[in-house]
VMD Tcl script that draws the C-alpha trace (Angstrom):
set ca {
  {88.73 220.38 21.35}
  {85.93 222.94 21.55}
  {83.22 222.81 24.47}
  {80.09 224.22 24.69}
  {78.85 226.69 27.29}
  {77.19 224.26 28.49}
  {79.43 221.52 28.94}
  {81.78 223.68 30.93}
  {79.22 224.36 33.37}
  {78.30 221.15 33.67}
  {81.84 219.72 34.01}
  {82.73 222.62 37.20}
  {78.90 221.50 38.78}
  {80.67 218.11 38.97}
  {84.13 219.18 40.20}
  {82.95 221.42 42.70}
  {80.44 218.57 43.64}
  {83.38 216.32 43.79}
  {85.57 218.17 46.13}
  {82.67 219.15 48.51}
  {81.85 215.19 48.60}
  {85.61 214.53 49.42}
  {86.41 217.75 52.02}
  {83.94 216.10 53.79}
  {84.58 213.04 54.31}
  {88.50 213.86 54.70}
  {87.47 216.40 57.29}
  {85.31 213.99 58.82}
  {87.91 211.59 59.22}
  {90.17 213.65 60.57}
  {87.72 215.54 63.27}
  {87.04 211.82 64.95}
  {90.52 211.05 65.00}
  {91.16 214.14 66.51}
  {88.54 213.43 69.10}
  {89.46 210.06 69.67}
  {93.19 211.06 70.35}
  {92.23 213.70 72.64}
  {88.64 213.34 74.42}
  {87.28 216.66 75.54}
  {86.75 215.07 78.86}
  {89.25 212.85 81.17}
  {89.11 211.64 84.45}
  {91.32 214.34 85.89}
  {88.91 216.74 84.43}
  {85.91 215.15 85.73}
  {87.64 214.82 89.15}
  {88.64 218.33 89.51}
  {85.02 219.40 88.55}
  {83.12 217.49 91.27}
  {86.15 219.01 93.69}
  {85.21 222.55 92.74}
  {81.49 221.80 93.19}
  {82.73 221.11 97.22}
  {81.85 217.02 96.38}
  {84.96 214.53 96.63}
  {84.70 211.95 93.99}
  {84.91 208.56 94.44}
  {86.40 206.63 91.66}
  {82.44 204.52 90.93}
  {81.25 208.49 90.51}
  {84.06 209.18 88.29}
  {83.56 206.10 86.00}
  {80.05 206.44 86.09}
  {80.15 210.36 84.78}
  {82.71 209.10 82.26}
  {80.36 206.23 81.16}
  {77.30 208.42 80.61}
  {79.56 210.86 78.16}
  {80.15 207.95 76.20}
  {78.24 207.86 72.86}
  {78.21 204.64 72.25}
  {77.59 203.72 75.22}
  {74.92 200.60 75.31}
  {75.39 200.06 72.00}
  {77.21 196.99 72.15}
  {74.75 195.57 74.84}
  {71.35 196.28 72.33}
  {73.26 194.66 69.71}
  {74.19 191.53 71.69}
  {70.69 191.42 72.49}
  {69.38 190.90 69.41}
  {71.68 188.55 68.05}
}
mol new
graphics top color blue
foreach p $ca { graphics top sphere $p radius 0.5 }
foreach p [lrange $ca 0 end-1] q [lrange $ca 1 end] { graphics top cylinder $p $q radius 0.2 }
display resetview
């Protein structure tokens, strides 16, 4: 089976194109899990920052600054809203 320049180019565009597509994703994936498992920001941490800045926390402040780092946070409520 003989292939034309051509054709070999076209068949490694579409490999490489392939892989890219799936390293993504896979990496993707992976990187939310990651976050998910271990948030770059916990309640200890949060605490121990407002400490430092001479402030002691009460535990509304600390849920509150937790609340605000959350992405999605209010997204549930706008889509209740609509329904």
């Amino acid at each position: 089976m003989e292939f034309e320049i051509w054709q070999f180019i076209l068949i490694i565009l579409v490999v490489i194109i392939i892989s890219v597509v799936v390293t993504f994703i896979v990496t993707r994936k992976l990187f939310q899990k990651q976050l998910k498992d271990n948030p770059p920001m916990s309640e200890a941490a949060v605490r121990a920052m407002m400490t430092q800045m001479g402030r002691t926390p009460s535990e509304k402040q600390v849920r509150a600054v937790m609340r605000s780092m959350n992405p999605d946070d209010g997204k549930e409520d706008k889509k209740k809203k609509k329904k």
